[in-house]
N, CA, C and O atoms as a DFTB+ gen file, in Angstrom:
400 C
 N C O
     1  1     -55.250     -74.512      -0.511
     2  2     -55.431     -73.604       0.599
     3  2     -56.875     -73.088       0.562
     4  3     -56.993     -72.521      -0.525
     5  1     -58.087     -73.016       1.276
     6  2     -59.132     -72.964       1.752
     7  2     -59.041     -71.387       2.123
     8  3     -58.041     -70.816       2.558
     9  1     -60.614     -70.671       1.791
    10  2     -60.541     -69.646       2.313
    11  2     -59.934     -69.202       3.620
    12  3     -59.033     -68.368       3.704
    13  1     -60.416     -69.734       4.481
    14  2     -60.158     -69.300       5.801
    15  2     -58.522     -69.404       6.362
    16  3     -58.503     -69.022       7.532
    17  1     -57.186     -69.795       5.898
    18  2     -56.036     -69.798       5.587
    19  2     -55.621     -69.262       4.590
    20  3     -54.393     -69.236       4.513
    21  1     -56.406     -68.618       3.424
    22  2     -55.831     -67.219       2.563
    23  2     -56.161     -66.472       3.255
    24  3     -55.873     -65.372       2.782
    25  1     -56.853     -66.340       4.599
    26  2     -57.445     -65.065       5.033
    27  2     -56.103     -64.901       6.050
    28  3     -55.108     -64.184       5.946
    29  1     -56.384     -65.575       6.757
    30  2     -55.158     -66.224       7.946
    31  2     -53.474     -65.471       7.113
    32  3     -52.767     -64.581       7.587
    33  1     -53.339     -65.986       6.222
    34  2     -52.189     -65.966       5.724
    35  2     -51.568     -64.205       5.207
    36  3     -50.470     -63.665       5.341
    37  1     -52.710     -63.794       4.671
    38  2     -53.001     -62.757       4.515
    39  2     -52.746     -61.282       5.247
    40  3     -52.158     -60.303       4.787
    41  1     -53.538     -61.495       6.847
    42  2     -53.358     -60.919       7.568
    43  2     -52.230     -60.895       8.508
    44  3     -51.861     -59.952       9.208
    45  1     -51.594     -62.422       8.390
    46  2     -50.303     -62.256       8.858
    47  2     -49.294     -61.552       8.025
    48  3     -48.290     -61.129       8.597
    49  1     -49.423     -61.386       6.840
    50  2     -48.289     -61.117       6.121
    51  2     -48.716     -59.591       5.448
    52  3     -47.921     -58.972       4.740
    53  1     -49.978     -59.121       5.749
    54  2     -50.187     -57.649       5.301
    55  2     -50.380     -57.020       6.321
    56  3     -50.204     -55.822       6.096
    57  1     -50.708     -57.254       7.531
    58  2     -50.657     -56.921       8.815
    59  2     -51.726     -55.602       8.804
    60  3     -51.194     -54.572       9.218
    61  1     -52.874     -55.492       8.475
    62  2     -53.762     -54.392       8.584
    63  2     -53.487     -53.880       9.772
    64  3     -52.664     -54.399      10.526
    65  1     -54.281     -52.595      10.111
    66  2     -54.009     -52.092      11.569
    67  2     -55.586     -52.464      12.445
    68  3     -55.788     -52.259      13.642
    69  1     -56.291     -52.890      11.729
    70  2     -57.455     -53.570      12.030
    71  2     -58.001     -54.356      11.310
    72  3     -57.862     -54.162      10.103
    73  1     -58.692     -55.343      11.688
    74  2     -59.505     -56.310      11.109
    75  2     -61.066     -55.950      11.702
    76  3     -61.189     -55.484      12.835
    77  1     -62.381     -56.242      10.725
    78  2     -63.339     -56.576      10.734
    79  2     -63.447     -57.484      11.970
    80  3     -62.629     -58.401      12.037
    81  1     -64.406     -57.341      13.020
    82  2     -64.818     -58.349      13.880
    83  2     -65.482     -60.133      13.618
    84  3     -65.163     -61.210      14.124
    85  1     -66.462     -59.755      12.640
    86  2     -67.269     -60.686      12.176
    87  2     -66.038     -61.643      10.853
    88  3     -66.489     -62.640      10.290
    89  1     -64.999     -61.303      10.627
    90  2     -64.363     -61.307      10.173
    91  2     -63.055     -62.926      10.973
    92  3     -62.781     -64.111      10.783
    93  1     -62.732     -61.830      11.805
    94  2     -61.735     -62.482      13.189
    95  2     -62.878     -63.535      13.925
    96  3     -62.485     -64.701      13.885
    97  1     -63.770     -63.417      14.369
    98  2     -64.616     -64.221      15.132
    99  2     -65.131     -65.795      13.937
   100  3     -65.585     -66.885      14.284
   101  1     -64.862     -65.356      12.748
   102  2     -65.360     -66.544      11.932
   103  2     -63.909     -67.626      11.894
   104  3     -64.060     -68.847      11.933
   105  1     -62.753     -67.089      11.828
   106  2     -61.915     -67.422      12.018
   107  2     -61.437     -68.139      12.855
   108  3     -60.981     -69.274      12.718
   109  1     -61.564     -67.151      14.273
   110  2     -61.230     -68.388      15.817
   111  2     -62.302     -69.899      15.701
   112  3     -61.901     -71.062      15.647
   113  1     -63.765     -69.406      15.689
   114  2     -64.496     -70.114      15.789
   115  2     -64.469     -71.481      15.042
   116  3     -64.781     -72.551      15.563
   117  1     -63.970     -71.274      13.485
   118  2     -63.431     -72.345      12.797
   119  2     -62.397     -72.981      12.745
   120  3     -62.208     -73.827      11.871
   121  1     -61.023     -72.529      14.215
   122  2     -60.119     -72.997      14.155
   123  2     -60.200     -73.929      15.393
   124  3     -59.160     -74.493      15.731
   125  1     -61.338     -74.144      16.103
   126  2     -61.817     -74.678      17.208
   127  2     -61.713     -73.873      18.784
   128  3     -62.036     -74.258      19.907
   129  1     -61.065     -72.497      18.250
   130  2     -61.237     -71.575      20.009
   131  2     -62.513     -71.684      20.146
   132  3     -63.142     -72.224      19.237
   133  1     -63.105     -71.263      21.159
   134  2     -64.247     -70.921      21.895
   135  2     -63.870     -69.115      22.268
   136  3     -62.998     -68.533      22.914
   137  1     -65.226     -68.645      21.346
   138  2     -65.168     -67.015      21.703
   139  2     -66.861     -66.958      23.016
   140  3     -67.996     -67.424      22.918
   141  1     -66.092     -66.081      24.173
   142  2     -66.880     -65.643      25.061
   143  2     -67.571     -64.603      24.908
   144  3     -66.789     -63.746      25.319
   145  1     -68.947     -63.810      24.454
   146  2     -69.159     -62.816      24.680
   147  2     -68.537     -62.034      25.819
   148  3     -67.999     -62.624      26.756
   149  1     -68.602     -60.715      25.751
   150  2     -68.138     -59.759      27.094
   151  2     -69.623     -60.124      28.030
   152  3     -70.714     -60.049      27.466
   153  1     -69.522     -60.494      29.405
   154  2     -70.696     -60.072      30.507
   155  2     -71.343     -58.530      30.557
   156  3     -72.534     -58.261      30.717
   157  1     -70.162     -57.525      30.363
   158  2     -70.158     -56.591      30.033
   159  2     -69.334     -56.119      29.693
   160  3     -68.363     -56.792      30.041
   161  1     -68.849     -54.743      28.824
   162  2     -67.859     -54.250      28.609
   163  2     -67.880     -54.530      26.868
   164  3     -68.742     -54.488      25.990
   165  1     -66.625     -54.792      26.925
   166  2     -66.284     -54.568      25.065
   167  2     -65.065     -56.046      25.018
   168  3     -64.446     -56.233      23.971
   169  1     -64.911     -56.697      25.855
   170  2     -63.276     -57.767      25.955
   171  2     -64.301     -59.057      25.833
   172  3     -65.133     -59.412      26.668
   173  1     -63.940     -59.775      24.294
   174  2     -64.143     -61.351      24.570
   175  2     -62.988     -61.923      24.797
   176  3     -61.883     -61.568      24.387
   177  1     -63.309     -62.957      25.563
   178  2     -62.625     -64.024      25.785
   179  2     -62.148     -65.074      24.717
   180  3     -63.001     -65.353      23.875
   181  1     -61.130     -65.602      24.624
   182  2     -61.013     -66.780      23.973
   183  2     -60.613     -67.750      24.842
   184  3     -59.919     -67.453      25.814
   185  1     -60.972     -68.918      24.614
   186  2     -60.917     -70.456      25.601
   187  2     -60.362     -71.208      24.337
   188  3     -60.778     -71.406      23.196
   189  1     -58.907     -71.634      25.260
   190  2     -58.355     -73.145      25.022
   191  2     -57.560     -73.313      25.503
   192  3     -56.858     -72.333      25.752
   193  1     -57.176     -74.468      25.903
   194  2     -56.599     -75.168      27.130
   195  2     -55.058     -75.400      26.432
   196  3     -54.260     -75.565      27.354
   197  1     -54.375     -75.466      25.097
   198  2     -53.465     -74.762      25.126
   199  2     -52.450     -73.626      24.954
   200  3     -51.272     -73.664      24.599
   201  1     -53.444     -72.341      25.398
   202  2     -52.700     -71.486      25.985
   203  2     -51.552     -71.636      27.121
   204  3     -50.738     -70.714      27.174
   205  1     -51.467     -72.281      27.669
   206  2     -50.787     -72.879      28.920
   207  2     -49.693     -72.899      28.142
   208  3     -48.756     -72.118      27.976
   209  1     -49.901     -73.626      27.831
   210  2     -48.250     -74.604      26.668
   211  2     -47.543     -73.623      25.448
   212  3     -46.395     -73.346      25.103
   213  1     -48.503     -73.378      25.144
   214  2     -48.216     -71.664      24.047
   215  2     -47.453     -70.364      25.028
   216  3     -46.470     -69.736      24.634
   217  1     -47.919     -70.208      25.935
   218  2     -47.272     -69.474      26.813
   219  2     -45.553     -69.493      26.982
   220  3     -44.655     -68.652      26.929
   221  1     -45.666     -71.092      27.238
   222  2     -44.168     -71.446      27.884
   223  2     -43.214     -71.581      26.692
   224  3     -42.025     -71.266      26.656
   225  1     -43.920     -72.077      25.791
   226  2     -43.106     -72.724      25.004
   227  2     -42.862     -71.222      23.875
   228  3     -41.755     -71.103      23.350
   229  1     -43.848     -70.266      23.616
   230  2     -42.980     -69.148      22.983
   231  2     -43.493     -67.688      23.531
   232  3     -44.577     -67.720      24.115
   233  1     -43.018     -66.751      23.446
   234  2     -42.883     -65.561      23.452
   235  2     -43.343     -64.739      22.786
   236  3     -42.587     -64.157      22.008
   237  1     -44.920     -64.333      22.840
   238  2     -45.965     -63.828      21.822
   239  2     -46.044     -62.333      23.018
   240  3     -46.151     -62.440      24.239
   241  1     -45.971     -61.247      22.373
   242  2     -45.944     -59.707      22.615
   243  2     -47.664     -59.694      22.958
   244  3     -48.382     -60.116      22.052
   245  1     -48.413     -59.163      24.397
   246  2     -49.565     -59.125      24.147
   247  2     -50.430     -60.036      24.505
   248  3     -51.616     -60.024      24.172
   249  1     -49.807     -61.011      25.313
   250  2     -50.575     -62.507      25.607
   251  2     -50.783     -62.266      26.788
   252  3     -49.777     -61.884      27.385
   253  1     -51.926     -62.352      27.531
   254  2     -52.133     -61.836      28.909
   255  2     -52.831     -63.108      29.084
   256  3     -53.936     -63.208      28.550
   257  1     -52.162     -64.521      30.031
   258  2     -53.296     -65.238      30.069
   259  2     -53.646     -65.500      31.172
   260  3     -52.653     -65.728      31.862
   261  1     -54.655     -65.600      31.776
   262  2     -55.685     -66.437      33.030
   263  2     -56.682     -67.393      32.970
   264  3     -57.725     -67.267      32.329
   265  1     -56.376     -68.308      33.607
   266  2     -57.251     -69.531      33.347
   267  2     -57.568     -70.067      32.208
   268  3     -58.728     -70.393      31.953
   269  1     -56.300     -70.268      31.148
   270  2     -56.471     -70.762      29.327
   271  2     -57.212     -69.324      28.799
   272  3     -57.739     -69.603      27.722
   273  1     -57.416     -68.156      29.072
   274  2     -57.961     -67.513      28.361
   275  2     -56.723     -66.145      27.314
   276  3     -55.754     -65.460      27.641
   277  1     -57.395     -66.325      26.208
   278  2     -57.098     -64.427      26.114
   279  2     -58.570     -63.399      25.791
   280  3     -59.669     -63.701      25.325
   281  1     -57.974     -62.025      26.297
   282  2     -58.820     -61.263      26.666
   283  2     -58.137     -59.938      24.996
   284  3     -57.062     -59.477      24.613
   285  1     -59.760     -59.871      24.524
   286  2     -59.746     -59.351      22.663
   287  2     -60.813     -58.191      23.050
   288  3     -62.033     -58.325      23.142
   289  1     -59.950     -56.874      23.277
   290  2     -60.891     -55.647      23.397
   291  2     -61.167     -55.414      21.772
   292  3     -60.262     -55.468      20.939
   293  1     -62.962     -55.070      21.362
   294  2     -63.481     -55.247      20.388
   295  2     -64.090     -53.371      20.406
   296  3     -65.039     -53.022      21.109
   297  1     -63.639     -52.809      19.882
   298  2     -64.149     -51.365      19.418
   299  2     -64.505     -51.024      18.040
   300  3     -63.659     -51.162      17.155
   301  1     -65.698     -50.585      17.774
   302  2     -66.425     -50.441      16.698
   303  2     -66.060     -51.556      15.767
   304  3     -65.561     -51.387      14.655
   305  1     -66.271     -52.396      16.166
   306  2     -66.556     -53.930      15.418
   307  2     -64.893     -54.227      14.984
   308  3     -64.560     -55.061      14.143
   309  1     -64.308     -53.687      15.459
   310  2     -62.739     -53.858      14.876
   311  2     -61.934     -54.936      15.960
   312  3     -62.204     -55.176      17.137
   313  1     -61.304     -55.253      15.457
   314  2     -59.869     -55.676      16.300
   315  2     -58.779     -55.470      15.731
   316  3     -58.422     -55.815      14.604
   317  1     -58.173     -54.834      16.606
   318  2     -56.532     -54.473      16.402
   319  2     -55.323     -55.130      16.530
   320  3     -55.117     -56.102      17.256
   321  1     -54.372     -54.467      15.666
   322  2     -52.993     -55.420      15.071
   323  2     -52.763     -56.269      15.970
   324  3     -53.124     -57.440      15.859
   325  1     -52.205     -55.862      16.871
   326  2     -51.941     -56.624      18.051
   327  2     -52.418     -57.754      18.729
   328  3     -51.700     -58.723      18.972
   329  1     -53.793     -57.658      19.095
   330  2     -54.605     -58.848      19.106
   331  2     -54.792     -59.952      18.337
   332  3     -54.479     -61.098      18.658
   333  1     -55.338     -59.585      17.252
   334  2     -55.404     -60.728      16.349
   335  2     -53.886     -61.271      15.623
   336  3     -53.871     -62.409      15.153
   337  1     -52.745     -60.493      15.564
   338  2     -52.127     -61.045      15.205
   339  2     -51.797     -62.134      16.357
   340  3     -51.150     -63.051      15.850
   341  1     -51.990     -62.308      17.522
   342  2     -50.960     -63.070      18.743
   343  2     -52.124     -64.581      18.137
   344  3     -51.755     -65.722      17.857
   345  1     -53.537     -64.007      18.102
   346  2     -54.567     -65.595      17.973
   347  2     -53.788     -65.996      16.345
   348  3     -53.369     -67.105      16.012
   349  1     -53.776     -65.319      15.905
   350  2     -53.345     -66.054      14.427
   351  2     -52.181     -67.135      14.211
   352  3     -52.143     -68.170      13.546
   353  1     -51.001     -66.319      15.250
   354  2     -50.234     -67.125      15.521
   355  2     -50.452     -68.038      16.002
   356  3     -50.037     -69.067      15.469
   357  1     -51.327     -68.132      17.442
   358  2     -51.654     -69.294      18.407
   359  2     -52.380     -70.612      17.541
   360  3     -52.271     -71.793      17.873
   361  1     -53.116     -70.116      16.395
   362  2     -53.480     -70.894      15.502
   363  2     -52.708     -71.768      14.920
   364  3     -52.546     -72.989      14.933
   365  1     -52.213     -70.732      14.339
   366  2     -50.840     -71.595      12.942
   367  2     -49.795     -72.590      14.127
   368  3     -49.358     -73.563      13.513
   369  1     -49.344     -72.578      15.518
   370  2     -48.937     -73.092      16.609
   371  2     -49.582     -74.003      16.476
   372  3     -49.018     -74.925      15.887
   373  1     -51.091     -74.260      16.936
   374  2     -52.124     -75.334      17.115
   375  2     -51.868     -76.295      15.927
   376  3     -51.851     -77.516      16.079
   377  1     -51.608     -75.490      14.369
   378  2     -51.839     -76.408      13.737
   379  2     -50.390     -76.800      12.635
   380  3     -50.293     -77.098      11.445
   381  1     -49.493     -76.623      13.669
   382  2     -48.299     -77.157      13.610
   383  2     -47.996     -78.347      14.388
   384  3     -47.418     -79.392      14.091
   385  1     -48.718     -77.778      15.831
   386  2     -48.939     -79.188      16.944
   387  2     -49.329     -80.183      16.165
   388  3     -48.653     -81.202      16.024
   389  1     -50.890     -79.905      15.364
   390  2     -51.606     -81.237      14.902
   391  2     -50.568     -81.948      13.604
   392  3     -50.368     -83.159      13.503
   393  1     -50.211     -81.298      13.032
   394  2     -49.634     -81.779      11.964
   395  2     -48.041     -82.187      12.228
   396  3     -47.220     -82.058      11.319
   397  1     -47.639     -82.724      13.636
   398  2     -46.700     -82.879      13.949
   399  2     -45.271     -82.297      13.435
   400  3     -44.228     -82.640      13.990
């Protein structure tokens, strides 16, 4: 198991009430999401095209999606339970897909 899945694993199962930003963003980025800066405001985006299919196929508390995206309000460099736990999942999903 590789850092970045003790981290993963970790936070699913100790459930902080926040995570570090630079933290969560090293994470998506290495799991192949695409993080959007905000245009303005404080909400990145995450991009991937299966959100669609993640949607239908389960029932994640917190998933607001439009156009493959989710939307990650970022306050004082934090992200909260809620958020990151739904990408963590969407992850461990992704890489249940790959690993058939």
């Amino acid at each position: 198991m590789n850092k970045r899945e003790k981290r993963l694993e970790k936070w699913l199962n100790n459930s902080p009430n926040e995570v570090p930003f630079s933290s969560f963003k090293s994470i998506v980025e290495e799991s192949g999401l695409k993080l959007a800066n905000p245009a303005s405001g404080s909400h990145y985006k995450i991009y991937h095209p299966e959100w669609d299919n993640f949607q239908h196929e389960e029932s994640i508390s917190g998933l607001d999606i439009r156009n493959n995206t989710y939307s990650i309000p970022v306050h004082k460099n934090k992200v909260k339970k809620r958020y990151y736990k739904t990408v963590l999942e969407f992850i461990k999903y992704l890489q249940v897909k790959e690993n058939g």
